[in-house]
C-alpha positions in Angstrom: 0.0 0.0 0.0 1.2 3.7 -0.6 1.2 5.9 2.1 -1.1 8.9 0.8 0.5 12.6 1.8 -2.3 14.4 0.9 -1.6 16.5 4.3 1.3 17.7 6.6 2.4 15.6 9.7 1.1 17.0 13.2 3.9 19.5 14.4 6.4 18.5 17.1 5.9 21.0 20.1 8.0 23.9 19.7 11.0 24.1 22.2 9.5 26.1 25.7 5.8 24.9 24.9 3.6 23.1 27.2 4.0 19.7 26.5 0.7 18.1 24.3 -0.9 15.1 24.6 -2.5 12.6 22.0 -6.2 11.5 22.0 -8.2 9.4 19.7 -11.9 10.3 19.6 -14.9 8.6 18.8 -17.2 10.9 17.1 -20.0 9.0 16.4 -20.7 5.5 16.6 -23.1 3.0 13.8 -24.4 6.3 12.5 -26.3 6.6 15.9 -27.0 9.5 18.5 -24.4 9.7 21.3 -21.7 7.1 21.7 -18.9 9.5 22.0 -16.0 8.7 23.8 -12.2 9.7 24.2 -8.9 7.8 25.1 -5.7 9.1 26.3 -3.1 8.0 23.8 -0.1 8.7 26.5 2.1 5.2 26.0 0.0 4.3 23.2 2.1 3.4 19.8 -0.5 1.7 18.0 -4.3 1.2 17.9 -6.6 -1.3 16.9 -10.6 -0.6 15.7 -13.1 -2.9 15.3 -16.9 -4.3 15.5 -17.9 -5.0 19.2 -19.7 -3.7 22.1 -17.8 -0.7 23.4 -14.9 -1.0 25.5 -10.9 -0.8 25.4 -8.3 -3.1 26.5 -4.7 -2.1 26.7 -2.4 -3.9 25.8 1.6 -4.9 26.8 4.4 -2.9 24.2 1.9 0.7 24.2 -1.1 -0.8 21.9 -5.0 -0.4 22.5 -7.7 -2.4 21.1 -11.1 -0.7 20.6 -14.4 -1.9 20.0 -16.8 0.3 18.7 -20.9 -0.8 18.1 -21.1 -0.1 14.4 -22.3 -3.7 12.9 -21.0 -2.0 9.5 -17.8 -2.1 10.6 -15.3 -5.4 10.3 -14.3 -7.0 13.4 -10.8 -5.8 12.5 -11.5 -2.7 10.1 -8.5 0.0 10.6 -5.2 0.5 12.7 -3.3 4.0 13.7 0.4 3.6 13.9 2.3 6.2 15.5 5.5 6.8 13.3 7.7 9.8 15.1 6.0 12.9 15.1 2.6 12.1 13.9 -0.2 9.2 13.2 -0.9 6.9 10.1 -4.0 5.2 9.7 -4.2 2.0 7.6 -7.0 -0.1 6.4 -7.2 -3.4 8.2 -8.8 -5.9 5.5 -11.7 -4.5 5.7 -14.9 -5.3 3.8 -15.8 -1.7 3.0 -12.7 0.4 3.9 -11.8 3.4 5.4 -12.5 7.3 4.2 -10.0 10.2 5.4 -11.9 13.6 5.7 -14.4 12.2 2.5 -12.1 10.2 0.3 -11.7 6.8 0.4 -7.8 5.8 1.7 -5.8 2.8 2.0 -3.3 4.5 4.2 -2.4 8.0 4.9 -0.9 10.6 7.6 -3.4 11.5 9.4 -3.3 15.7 10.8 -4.8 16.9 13.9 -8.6 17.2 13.6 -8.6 15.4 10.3 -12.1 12.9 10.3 -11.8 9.2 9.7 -14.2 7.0 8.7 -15.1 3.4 8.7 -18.3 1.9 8.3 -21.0 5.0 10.0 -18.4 5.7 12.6 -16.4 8.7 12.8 -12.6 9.3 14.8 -10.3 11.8 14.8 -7.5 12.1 16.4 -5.8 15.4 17.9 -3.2 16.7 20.1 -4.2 18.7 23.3 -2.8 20.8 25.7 -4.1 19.6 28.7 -4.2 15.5 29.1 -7.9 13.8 29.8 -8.2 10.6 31.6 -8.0 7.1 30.2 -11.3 6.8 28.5 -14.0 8.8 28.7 -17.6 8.3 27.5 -20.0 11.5 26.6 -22.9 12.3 28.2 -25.6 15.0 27.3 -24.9 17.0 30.9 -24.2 20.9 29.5 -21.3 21.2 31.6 -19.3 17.9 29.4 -17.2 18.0 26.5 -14.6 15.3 25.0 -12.6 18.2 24.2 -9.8 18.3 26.8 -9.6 22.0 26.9 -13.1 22.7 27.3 -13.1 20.0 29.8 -10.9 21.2 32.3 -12.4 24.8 31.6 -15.8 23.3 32.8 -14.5 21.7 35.7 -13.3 24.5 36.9 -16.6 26.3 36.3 -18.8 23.3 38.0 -16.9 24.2 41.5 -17.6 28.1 40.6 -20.9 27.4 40.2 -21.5 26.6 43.8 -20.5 30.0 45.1 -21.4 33.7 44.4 -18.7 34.5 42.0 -19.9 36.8 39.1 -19.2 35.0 35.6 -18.6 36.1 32.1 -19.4 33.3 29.4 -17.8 34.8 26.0 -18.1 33.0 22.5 -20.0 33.6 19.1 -23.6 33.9 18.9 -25.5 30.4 19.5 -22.7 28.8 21.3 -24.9 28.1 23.7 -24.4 30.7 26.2 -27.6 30.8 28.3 -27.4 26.9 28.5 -24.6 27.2 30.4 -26.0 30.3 32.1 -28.8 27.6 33.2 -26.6 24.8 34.5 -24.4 27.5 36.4 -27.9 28.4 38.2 -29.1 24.7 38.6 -25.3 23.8 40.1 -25.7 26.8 42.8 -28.7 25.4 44.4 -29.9 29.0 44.9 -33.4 29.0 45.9 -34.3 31.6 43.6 -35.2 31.9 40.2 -32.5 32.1 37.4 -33.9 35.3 35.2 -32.6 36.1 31.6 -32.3 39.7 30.6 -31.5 40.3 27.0 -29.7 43.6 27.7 -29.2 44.4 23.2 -33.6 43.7 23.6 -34.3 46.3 26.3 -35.5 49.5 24.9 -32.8 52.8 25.2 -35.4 54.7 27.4 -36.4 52.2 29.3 -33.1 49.9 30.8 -32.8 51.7 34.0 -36.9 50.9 35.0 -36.7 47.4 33.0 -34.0 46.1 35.1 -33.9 48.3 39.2 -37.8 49.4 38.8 -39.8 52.0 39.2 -42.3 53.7 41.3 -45.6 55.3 40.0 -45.3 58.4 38.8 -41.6 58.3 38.2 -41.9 58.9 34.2 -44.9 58.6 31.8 -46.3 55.5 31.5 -45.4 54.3 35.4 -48.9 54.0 36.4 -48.0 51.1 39.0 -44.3 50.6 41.3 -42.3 47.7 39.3 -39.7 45.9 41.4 -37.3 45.6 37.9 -35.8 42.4 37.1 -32.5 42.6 39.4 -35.0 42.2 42.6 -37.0 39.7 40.7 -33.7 37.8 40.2 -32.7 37.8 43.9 -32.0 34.8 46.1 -31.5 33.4 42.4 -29.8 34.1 39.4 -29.6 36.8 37.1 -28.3 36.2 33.7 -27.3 39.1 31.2 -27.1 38.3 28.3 -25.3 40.5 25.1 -24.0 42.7 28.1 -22.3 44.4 25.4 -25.1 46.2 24.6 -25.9 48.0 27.7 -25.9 51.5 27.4 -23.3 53.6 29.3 -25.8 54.7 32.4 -26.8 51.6 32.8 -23.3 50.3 33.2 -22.7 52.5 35.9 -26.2 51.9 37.4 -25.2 48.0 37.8 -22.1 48.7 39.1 -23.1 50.2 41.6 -25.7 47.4 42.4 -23.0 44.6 42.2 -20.8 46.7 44.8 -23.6 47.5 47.4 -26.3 44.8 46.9 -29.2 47.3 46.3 -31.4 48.8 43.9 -32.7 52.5 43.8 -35.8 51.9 41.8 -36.1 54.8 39.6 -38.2 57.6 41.1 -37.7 56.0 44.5 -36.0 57.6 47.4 -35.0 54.6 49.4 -33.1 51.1 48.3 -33.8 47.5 48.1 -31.1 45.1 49.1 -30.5 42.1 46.9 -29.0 38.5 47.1 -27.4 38.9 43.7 -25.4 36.3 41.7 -24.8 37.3 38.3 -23.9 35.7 35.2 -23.4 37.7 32.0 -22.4 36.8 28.1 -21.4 38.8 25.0 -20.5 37.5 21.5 -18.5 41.3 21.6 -14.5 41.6 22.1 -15.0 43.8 25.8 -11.8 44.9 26.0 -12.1 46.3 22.9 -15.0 47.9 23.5 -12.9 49.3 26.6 -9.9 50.9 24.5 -13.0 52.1 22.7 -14.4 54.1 25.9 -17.7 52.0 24.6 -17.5 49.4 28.2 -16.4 50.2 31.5 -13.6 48.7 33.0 -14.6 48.3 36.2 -17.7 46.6 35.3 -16.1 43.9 33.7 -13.7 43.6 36.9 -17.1 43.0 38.8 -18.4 41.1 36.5 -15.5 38.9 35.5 -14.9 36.5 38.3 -14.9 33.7 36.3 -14.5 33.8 32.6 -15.5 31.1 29.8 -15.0 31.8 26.6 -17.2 29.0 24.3 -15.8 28.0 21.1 -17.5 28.3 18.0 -19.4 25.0 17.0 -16.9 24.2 14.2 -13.9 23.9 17.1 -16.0 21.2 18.9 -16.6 18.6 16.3 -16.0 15.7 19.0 -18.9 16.5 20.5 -21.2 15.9 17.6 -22.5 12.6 18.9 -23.7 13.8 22.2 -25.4 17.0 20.4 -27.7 14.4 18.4 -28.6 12.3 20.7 -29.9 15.8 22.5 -31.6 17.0 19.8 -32.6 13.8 18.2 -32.4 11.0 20.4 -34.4 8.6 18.8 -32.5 9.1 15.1 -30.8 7.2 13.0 -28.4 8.3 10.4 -26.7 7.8 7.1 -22.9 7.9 6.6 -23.3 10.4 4.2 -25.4 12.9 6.7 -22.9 12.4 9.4 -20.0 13.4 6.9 -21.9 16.5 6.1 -22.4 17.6 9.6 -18.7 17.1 10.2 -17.6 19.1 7.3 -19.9 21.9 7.4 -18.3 25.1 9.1 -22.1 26.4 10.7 -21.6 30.0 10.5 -24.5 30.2 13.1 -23.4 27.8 15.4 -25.5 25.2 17.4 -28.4 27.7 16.5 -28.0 26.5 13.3 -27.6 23.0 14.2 -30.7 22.6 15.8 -33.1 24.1 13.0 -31.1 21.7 10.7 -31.5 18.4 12.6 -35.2 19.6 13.5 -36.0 20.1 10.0 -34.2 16.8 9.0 -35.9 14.7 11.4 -39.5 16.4 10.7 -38.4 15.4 6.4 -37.5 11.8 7.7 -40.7 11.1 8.9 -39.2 8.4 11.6 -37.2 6.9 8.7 -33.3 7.1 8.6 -32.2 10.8 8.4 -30.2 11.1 5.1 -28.6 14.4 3.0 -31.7 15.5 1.2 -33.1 16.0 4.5 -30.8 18.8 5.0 -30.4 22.1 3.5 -29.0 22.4 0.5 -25.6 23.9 2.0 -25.2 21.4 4.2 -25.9 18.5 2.6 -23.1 19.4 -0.1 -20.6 20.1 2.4 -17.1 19.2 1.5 -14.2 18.5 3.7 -11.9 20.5 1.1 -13.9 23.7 2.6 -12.3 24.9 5.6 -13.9 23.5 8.9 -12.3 25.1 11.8 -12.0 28.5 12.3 -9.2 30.4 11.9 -6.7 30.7 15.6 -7.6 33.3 17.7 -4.5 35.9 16.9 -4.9 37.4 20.6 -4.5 33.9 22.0 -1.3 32.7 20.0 0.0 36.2 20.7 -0.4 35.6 24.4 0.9 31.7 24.2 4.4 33.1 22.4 4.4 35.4 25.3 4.7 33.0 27.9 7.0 30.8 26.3 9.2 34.1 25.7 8.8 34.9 29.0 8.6 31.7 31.0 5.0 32.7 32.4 6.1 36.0 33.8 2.8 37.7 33.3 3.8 41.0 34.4 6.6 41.0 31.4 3.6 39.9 29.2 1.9 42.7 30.0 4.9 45.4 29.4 5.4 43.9 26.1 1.7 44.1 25.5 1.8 48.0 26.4 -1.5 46.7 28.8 -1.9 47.2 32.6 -1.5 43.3 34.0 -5.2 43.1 35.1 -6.2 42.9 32.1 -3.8 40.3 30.5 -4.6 38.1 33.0 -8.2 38.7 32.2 -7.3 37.3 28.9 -5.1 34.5 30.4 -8.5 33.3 32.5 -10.6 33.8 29.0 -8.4 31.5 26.9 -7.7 28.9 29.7 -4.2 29.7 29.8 -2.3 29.0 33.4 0.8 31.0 33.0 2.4 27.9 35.8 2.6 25.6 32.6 5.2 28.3 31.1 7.2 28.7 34.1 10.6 26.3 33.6 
């Protein structure tokens, strides 16, 4: 067999990085909902796939044998070989073969986040920064991903979650930021309510009354006292959302409810005190917004505790399995359809996802969900397109900063031309622990 170089090798860490970490990762499994799962290929030189029930044995001289529930798959049907710096994958003797990213393979290098395929399951295989466990199976919880970055991220958020700490959830439009808004308030255990507030919704005239109150009489139109949403939110949560868009004297108006714990309803001589816990999201760069004079720095200190920045949809391909069997448990799926939701780059997100699978699923009628269900655009998705979307400049920028520096964020932030609160605001936004850097 030729070995196909249709793509570079993975990369060897550069000298000074943080050291990365293999992981093979089952996508989807038989063309079914769920069945996700990731293994830890530290020690691991070669691995063998096949038809079974699921499970992995590991085996003497670094080799893993997985079984995956796909009964179109061989009982031996493909291997990955690790060969230096990156992985080869090679058809076993399978009956039907193996497909790299859309075209059919015999053997070939295989690069980070490229997709195989073999039978109606899906793997890829990626390096990480940050080293998962042995196995791990998905689940539909909000707060779990395969990815390894992600992962740790919400780990970290599940025991903030538990306490009053403010948190910022950044990301594109429909990542999914109020879900996570919702599992933050179900992990608290607050008695309360959790109430959303879509701050770009609120009308100009009317923030200040909409979200601290008002008393009759205060303005025309206030025929009755309103409490405003901050009191209806306390004991509980309140979530603002596309806090971005809140107009300057608003800003200062909250701030000065997150540093005293009371509301001055508009028109009111006397406060209210709150049990506030706020969570807030924006799809909008803040600190931009801040060089800008647009956003208010000490807002964001109050309201940045804790900040998660969600990646767009296309960045968490791994987790395709456990989105289906959310949003269509009871599904079955084509090869075909799962290779167009893998290499489609949804511009809109899960958003978009949902609509699709909805639509698909109301098209199939109960009947295996195939690509003229789709939309046009996704159904004639090609892996050829580009997929994931392009690094985040700020984030390599900070990474080569580091490693220049050895984690010295203080040096970071005199190279940066930036005061050092805010780099490490960016530090917590992209996960980065400037301990990893210090040697």
């Amino acid at each position: 067999m030729t070995l196909n170089t249709r793509t570079l090798p993975i990369d060897e860490s550069p000298s000074g990085a943080a050291a990365r970490t293999d992981h093979l990762y089952l996508v989807v499994a038989g063309g079914k909902p769920g069945g996700g799962a990731r293994w830890s290929l530290a020690d691991i030189d070669s691995i063998e796939i096949g038809r079974g029930q699921v499970r992995s044995v590991r085996k003497q001289g670094g080799a893993l044998r997985v079984d995956c529930p796909d009964p179109y798959m061989s009982s031996s049907h493909l291997r990955f070989e690790r060969e230096r710096a990156h992985w080869v994958v090679a058809d076993a003797g399978s009956r039907n073969g193996i497909l790299v990213d859309g075209a059919k393979q015999d053997r070939a290098i295989v690069t980070d986040r490229d997709v195989v395929e073999a039978g109606r399951s899906f793997f890829m295989l990626r390096q990480d920064e940050i080293a998962g466990p042995a196995e791990l199976l998905a689940t539909a919880d909000p707060l779990t991903t395969l990815d390894c970055e992600l992962a740790a991220r919400f780990d970290e958020l599940r025991r903030i979650a538990q306490s009053d700490i403010p948190v910022l959830v950044g990301g594109p439009t429909g990542t999914g930021k109020e879900r996570v808004a919702r599992a933050i308030h179900i992990l608290s255990r607050r008695k309360g309510e959790l109430v959303p507030v879509n701050c770009a919704a609120l009308p100009a005239t009317l923030v200040e009354s909409e979200l601290f109150g008002h008393k009759k009489g205060a303005f025309s139109g206030a025929i009755s006292d309103a409490p405003g949403l901050v009191v209806a939110s306390s004991g509980g949560t309140l979530f603002l959302d596309e806090i971005g868009d809140l107009p300057a004297p608003a800003q200062a108006a909250l701030l000065r409810v997150l540093e005293e714990h009371e509301v001055r309803p508009v028109g009111a001589t006397s406060v209210t005190r709150v049990d506030l816990r706020v969570v807030a999201a924006t799809h909008r760069d803040l600190d931009a917004m801040i060089e800008d004079e647009a956003f208010r720095e000490d807002l964001i200190a109050r309201l940045s505790g804790f900040e998660l920045e969600l990646p767009a949809l296309a960045e968490r391909r791994v987790d395709l399995g456990a989105m289906l069997a959310e949003i269509t448990p009871d599904a079955a799926f084509a090869a075909a359809t799962i290779r167009a939701l893998l290499a489609y780059a949804w511009p809109r997100n899960v958003r978009e996802l949902v609509r699709a699978l909805e639509r698909a699923a109301a098209l199939a009628g109960g009947s295996e969900i195939t690509p003229a269900h789709l939309p046009e655009e996704i159904a004639t998705a090609k892996f050829t397109a580009p997929v994931v979307a392009p690094p985040d400049a700020r984030r390599e920028e900070l990474v080569a900063l580091l490693e220049k520096h050895k984690g010295n964020v203080s040096k970071v932030a005199q190279d940066l031309g930036r005061v050092r609160q805010q780099v490490q605001r960016w530090l917590k936004r992209y996960g980065l622990d400037p301990e990893r850097y210090r040697t």
